[in-house]
HTML snippet that shows the backbone in 3Dmol.js (N, CA, C, O; Angstrom):
<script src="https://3Dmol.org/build/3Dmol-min.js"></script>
<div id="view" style="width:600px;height:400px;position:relative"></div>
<script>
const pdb = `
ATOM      1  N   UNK A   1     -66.908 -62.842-109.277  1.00  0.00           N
ATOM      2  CA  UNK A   1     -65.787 -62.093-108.743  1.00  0.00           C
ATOM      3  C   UNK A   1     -66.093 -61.753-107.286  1.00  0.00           C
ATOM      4  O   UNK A   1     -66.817 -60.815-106.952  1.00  0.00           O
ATOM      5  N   UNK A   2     -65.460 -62.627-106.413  1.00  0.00           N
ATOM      6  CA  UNK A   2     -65.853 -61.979-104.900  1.00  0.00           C
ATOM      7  C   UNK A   2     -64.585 -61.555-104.687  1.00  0.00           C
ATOM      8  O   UNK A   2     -63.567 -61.462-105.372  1.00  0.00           O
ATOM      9  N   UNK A   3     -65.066 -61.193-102.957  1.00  0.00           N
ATOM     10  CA  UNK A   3     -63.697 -60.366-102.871  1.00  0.00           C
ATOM     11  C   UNK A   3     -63.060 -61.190-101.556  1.00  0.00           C
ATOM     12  O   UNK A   3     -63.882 -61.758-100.836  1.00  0.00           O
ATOM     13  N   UNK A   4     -61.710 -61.281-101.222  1.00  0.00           N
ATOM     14  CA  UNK A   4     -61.540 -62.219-100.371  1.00  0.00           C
ATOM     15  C   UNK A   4     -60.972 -61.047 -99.257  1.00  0.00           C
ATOM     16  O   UNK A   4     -60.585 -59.882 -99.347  1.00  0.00           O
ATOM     17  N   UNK A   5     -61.165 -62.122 -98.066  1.00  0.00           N
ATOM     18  CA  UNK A   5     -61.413 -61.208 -96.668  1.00  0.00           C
ATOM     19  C   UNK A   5     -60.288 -61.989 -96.267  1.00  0.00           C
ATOM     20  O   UNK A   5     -60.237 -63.171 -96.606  1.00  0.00           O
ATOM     21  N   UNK A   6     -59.228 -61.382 -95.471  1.00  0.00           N
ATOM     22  CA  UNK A   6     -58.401 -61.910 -94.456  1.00  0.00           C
ATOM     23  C   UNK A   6     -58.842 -62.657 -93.160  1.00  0.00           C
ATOM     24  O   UNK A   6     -58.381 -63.705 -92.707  1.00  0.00           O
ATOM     25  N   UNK A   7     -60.115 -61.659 -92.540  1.00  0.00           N
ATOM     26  CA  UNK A   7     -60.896 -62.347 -91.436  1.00  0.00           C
ATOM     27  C   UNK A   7     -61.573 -63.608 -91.668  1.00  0.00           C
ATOM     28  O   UNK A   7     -62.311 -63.973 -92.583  1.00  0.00           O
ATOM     29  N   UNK A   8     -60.980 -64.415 -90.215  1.00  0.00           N
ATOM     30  CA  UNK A   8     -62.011 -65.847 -90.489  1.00  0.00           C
ATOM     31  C   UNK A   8     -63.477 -65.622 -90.748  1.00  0.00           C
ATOM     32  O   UNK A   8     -63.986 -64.670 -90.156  1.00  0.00           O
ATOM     33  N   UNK A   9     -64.105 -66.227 -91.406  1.00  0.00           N
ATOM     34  CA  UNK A   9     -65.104 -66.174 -92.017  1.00  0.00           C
ATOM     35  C   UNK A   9     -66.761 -65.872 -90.698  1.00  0.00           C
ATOM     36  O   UNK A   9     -67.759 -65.188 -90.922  1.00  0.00           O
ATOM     37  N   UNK A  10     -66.394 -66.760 -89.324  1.00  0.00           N
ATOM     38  CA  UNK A  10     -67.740 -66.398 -88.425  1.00  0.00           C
ATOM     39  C   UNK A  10     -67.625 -65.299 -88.021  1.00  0.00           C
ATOM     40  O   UNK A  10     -68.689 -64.783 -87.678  1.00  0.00           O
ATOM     41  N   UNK A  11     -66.113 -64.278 -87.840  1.00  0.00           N
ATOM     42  CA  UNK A  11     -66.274 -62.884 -87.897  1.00  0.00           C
ATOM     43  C   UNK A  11     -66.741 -61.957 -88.750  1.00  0.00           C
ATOM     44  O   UNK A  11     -67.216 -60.858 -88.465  1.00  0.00           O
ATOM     45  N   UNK A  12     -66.604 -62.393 -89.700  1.00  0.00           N
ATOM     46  CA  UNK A  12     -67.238 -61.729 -91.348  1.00  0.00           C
ATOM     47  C   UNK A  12     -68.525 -61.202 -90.679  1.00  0.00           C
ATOM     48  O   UNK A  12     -68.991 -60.111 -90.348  1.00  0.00           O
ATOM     49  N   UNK A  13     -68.954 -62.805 -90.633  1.00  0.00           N
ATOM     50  CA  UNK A  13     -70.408 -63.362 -90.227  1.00  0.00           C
ATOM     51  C   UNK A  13     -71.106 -62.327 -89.665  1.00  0.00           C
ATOM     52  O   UNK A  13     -71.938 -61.527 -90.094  1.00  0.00           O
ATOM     53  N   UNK A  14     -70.553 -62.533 -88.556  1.00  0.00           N
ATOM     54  CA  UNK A  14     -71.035 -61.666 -87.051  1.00  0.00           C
ATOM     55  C   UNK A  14     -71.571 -60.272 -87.762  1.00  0.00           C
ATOM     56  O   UNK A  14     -72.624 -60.053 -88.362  1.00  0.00           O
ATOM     57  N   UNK A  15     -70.520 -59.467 -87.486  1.00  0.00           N
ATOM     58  CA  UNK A  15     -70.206 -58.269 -88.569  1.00  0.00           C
ATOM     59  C   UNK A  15     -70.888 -58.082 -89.515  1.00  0.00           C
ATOM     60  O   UNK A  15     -71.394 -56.973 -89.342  1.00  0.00           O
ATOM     61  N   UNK A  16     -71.306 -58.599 -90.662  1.00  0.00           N
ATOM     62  CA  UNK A  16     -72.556 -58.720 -92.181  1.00  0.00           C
ATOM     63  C   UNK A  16     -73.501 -58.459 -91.147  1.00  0.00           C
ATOM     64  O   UNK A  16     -74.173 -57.443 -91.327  1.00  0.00           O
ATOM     65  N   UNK A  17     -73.759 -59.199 -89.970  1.00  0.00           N
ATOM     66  CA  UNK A  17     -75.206 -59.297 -89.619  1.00  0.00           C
ATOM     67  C   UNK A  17     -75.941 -58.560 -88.605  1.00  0.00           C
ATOM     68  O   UNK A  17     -77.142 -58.457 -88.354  1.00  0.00           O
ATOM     69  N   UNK A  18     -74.671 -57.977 -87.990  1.00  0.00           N
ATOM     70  CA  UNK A  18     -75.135 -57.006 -87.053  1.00  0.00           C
ATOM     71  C   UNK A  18     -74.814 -55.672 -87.809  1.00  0.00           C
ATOM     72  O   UNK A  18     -75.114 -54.643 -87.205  1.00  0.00           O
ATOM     73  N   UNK A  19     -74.399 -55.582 -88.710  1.00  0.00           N
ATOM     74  CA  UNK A  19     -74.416 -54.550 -89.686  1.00  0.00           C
ATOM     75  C   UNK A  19     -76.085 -54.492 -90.419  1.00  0.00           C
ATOM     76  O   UNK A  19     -76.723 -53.458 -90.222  1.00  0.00           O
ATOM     77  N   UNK A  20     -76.551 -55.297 -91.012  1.00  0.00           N
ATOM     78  CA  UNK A  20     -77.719 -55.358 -91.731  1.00  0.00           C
ATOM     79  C   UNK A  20     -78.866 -55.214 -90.586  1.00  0.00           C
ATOM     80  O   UNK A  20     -79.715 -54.335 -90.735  1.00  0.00           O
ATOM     81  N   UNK A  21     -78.908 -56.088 -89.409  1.00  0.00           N
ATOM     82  CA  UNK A  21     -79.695 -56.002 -88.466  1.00  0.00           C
ATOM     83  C   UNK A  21     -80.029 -54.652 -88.296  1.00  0.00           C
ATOM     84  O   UNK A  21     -81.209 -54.381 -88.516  1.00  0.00           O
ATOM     85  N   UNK A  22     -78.977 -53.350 -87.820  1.00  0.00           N
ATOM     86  CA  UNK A  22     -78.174 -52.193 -87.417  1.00  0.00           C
ATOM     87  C   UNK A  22     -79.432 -51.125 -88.818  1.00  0.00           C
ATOM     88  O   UNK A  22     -80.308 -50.262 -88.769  1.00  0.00           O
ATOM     89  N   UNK A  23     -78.787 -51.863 -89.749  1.00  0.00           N
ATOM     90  CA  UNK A  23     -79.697 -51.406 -90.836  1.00  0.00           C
ATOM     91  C   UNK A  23     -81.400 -51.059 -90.761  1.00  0.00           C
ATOM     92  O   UNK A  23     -82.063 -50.022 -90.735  1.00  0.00           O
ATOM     93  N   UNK A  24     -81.705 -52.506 -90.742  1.00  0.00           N
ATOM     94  CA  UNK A  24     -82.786 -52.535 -90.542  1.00  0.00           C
ATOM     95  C   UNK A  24     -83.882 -51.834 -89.744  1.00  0.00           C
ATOM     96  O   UNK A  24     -84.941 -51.317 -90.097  1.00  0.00           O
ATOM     97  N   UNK A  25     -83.076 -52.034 -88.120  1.00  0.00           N
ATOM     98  CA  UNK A  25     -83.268 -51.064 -87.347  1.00  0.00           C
ATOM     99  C   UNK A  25     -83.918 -49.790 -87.560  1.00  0.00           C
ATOM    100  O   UNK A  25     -85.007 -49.235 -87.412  1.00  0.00           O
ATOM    101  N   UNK A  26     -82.509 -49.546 -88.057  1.00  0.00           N
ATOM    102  CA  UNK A  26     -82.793 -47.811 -88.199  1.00  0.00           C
ATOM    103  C   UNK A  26     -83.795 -47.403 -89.591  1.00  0.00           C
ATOM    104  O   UNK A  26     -84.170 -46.234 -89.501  1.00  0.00           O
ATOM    105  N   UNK A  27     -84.126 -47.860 -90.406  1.00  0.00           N
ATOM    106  CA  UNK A  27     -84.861 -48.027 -91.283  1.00  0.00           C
ATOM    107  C   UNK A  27     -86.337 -48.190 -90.915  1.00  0.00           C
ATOM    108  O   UNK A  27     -87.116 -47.247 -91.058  1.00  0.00           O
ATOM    109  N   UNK A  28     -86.812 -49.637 -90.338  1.00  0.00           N
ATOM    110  CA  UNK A  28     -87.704 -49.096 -89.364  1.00  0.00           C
ATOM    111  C   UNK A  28     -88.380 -48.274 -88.894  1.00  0.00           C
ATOM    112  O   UNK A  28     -89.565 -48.019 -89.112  1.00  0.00           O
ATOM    113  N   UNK A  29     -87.100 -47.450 -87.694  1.00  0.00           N
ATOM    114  CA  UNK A  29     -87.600 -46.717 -87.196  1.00  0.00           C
ATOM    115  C   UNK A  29     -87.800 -45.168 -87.916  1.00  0.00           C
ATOM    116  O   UNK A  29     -88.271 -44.202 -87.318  1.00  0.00           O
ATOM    117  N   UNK A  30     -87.384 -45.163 -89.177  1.00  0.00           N
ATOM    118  CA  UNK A  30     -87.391 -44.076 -89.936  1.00  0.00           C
ATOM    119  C   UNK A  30     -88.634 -44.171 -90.412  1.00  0.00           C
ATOM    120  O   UNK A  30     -89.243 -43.103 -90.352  1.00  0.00           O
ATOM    121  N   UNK A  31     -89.192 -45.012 -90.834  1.00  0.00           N
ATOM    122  CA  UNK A  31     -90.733 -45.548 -91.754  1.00  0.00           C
ATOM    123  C   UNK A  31     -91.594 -45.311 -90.266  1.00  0.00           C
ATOM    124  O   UNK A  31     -92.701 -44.795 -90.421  1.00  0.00           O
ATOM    125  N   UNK A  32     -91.282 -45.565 -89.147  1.00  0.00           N
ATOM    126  CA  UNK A  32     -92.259 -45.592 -88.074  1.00  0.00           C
ATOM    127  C   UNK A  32     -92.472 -44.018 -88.052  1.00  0.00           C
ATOM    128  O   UNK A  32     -93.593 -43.539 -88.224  1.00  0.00           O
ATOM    129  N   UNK A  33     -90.979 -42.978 -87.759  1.00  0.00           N
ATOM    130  CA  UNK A  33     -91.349 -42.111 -87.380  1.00  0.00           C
ATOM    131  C   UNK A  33     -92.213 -40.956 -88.964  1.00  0.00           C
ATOM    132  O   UNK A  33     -92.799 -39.930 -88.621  1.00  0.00           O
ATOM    133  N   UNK A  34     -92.173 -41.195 -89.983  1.00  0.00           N
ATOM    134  CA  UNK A  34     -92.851 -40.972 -91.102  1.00  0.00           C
ATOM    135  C   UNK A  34     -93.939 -41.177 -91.313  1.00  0.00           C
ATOM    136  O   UNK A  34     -94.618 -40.511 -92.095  1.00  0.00           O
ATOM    137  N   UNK A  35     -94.323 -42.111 -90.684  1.00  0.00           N
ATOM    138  CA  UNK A  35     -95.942 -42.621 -90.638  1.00  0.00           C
ATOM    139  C   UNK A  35     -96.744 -41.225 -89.213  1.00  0.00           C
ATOM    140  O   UNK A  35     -97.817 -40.623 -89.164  1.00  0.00           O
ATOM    141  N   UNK A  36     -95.913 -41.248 -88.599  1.00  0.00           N
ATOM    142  CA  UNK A  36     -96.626 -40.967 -87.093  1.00  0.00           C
ATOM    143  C   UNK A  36     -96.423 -39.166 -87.318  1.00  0.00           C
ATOM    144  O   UNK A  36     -97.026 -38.328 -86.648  1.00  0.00           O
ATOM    145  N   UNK A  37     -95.662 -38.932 -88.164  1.00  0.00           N
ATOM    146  CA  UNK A  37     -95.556 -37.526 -88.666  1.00  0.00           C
ATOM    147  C   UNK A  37     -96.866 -37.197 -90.038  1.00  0.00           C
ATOM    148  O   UNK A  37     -97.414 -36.095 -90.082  1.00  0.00           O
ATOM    149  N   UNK A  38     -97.167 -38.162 -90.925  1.00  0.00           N
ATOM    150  CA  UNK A  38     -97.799 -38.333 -91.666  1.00  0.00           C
ATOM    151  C   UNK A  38     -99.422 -38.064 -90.845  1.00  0.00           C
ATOM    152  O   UNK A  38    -100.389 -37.370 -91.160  1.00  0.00           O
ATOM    153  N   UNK A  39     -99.133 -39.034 -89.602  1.00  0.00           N
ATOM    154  CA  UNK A  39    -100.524 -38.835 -89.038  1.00  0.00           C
ATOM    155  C   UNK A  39    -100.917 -37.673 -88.330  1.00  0.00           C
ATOM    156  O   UNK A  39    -102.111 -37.415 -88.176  1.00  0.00           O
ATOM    157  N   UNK A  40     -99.764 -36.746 -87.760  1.00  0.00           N
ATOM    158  CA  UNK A  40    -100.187 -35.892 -87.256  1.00  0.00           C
ATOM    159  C   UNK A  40    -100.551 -34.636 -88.169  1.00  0.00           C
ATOM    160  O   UNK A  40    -101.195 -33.638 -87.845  1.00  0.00           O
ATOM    161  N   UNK A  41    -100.130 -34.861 -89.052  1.00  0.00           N
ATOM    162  CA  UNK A  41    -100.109 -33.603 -90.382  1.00  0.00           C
ATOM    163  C   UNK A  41    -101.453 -33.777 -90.501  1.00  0.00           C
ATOM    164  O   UNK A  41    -102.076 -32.718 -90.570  1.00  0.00           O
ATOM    165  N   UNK A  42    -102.316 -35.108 -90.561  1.00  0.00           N
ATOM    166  CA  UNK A  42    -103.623 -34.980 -91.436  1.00  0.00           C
ATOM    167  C   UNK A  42    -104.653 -34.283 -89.789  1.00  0.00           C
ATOM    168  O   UNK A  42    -105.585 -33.480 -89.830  1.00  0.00           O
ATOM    169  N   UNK A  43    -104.024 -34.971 -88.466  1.00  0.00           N
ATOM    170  CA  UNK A  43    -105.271 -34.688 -87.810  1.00  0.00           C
ATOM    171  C   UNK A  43    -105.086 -32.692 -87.970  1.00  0.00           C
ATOM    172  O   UNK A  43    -106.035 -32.077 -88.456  1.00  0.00           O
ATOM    173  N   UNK A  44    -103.671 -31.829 -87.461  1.00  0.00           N
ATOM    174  CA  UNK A  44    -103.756 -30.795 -87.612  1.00  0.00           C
ATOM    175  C   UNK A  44    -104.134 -30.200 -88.855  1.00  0.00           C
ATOM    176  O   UNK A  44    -104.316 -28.992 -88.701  1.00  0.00           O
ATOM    177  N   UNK A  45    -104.323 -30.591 -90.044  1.00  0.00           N
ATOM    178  CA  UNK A  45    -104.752 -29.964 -91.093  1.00  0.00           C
ATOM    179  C   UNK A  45    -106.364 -30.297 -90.734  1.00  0.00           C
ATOM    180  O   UNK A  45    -107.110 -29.340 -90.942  1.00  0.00           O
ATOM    181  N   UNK A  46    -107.011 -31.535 -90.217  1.00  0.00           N
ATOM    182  CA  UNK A  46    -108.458 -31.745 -90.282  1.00  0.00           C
ATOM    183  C   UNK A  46    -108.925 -30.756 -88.826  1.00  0.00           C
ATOM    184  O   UNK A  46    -110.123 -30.629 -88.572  1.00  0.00           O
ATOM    185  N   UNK A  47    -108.186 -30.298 -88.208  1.00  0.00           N
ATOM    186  CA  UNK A  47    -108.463 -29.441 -86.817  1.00  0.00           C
ATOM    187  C   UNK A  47    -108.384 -28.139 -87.049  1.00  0.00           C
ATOM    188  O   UNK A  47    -109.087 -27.310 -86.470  1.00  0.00           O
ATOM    189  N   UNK A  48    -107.395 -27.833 -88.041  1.00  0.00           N
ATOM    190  CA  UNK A  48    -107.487 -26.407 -88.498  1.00  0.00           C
ATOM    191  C   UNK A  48    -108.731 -25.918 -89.769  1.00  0.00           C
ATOM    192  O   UNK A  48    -109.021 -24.788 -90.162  1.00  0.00           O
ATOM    193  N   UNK A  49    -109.222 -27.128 -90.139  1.00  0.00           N
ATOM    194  CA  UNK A  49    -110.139 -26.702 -91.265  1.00  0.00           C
ATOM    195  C   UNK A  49    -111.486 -26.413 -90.163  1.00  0.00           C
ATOM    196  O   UNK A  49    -112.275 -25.483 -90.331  1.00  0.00           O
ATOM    197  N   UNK A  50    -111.577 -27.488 -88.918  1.00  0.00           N
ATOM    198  CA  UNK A  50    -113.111 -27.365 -88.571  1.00  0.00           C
ATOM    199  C   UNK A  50    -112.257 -25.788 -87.421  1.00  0.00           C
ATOM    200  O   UNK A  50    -113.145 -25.553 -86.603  1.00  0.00           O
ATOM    201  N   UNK A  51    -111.225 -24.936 -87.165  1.00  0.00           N
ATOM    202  CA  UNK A  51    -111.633 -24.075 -86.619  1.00  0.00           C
ATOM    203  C   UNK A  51    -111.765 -23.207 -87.353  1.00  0.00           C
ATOM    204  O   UNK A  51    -112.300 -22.194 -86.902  1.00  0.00           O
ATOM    205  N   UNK A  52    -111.399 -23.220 -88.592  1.00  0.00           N
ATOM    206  CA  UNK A  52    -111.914 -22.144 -89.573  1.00  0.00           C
ATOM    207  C   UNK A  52    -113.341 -22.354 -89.779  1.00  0.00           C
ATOM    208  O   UNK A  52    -113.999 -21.393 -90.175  1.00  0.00           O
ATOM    209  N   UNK A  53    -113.742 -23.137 -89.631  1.00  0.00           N
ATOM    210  CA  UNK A  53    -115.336 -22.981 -89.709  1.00  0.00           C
ATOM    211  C   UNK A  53    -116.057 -22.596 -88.462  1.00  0.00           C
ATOM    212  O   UNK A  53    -117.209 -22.164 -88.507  1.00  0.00           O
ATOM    213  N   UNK A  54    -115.424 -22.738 -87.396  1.00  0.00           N
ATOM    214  CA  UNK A  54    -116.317 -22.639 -85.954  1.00  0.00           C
ATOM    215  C   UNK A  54    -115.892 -21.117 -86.164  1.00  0.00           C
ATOM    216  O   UNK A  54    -116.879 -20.426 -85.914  1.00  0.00           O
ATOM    217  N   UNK A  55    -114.654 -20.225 -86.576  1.00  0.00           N
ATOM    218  CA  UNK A  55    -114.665 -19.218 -86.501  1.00  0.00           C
ATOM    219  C   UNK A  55    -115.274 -18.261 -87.391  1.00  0.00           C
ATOM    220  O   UNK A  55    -115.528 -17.083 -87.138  1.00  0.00           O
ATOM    221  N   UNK A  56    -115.480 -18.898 -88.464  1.00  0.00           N
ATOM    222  CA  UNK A  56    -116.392 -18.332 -89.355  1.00  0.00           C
ATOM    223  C   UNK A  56    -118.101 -17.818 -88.851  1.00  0.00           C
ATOM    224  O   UNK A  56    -118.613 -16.701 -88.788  1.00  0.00           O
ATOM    225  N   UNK A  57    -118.820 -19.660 -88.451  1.00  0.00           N
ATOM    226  CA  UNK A  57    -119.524 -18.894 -87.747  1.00  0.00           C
ATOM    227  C   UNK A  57    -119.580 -18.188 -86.767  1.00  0.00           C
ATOM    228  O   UNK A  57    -120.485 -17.354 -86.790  1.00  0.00           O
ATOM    229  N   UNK A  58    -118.706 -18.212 -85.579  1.00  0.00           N
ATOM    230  CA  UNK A  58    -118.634 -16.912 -84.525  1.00  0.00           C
ATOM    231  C   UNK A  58    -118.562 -15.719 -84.960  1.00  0.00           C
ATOM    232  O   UNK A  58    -119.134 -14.864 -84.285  1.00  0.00           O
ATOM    233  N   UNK A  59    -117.969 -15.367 -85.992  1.00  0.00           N
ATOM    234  CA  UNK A  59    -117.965 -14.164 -86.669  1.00  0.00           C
ATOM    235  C   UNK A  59    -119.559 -13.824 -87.157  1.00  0.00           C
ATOM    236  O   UNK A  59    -120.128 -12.771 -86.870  1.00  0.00           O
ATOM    237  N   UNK A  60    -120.105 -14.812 -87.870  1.00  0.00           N
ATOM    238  CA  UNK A  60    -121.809 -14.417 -88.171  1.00  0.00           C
ATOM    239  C   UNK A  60    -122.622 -14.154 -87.234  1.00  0.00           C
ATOM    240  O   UNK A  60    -123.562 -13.379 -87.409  1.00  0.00           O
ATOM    241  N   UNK A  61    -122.375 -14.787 -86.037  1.00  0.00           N
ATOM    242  CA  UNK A  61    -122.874 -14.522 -84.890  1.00  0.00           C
ATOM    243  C   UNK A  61    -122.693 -12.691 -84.471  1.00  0.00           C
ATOM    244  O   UNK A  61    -123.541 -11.799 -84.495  1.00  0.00           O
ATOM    245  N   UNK A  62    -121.361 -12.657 -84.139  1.00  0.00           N
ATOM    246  CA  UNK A  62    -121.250 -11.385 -83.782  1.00  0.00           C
ATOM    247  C   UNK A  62    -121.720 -10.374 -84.745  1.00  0.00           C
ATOM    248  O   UNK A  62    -121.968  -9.248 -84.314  1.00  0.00           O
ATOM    249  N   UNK A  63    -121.874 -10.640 -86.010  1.00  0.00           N
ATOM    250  CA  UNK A  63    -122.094  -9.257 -87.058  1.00  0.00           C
ATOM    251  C   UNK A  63    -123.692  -9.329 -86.504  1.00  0.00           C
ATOM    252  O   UNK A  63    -124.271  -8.261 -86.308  1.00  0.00           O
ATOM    253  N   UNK A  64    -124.245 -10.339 -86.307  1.00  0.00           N
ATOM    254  CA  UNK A  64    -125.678 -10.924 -85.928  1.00  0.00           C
ATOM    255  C   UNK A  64    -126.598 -10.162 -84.637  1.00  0.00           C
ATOM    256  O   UNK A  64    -127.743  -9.772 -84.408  1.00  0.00           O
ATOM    257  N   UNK A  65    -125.349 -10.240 -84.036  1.00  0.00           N
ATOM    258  CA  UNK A  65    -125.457  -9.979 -82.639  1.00  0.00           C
ATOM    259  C   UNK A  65    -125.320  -7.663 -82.585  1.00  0.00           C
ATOM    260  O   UNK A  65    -126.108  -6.722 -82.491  1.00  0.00           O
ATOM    261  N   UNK A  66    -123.987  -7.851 -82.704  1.00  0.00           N
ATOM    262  CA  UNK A  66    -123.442  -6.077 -83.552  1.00  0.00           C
ATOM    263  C   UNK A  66    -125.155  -5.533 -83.916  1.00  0.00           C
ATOM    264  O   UNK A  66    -125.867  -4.757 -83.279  1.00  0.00           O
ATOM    265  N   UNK A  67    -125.433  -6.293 -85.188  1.00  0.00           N
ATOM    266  CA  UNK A  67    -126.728  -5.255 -85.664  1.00  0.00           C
ATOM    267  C   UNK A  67    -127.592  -5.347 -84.610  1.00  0.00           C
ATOM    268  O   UNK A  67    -127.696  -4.267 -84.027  1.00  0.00           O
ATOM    269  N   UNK A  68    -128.510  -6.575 -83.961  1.00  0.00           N
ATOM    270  CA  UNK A  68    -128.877  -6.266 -83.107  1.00  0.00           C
ATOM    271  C   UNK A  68    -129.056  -5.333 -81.857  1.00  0.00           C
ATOM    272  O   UNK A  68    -130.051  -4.716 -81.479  1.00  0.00           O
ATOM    273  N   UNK A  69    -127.779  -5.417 -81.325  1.00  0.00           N
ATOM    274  CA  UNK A  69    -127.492  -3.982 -80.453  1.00  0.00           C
ATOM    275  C   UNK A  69    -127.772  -2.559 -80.673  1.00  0.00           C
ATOM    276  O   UNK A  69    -128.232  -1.723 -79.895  1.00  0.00           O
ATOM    277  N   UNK A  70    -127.239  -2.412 -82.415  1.00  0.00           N
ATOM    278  CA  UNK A  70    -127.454  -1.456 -82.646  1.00  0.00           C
ATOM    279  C   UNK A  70    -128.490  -0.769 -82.939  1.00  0.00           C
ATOM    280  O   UNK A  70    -128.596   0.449 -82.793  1.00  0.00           O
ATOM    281  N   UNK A  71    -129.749  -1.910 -83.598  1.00  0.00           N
ATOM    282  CA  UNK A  71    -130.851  -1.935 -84.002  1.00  0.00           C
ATOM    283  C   UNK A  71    -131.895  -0.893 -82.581  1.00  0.00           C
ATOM    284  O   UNK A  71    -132.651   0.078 -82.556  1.00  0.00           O
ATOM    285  N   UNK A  72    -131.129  -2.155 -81.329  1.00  0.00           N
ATOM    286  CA  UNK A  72    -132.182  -0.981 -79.918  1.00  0.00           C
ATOM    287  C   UNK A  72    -131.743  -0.070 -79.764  1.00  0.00           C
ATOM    288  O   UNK A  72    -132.369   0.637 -78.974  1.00  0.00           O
ATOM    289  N   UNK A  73    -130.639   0.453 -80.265  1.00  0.00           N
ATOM    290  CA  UNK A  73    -130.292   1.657 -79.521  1.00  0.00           C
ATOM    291  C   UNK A  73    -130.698   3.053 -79.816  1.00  0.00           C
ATOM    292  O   UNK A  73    -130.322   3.972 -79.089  1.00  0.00           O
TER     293      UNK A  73
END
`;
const viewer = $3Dmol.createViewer("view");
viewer.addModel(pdb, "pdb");
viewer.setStyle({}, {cartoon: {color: "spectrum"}});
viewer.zoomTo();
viewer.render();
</script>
């Protein structure tokens, strides 16, 4: 069961294919920009884990440092 088109058929053509092309396209660029969002999620989640640790130890430092001071005084 197809369906019949009034338009000559290399207009169809044209049209199917710059339609699907059009498609494609944008599809593409949807998977591109998903990936490149994907990648930035992992580096800021792997950047926020090592400053929770650099701040962790700065904090040992200072409690480190705190007693010390207080220790001469």
């Amino acid at each position: 069961m197809t369906k019949e088109y009034k338009s000559p058929r290399h207009k169809l053509l044209k049209h199917f294919e710059e339609s699907r092309d059009s498609w494609r396209a944008k599809t593409k660029k949807a998977k591109a920009d998903i990936k490149n969002l994907e990648h930035k999620l992992r580096y800021h989640k792997n950047n926020n884990a090592s400053l929770k640790n650099e701040n962790k130890m700065l904090k040992k430092e200072l409690d480190k440092l705190t007693k010390e001071l207080s220790k001469k005084k």
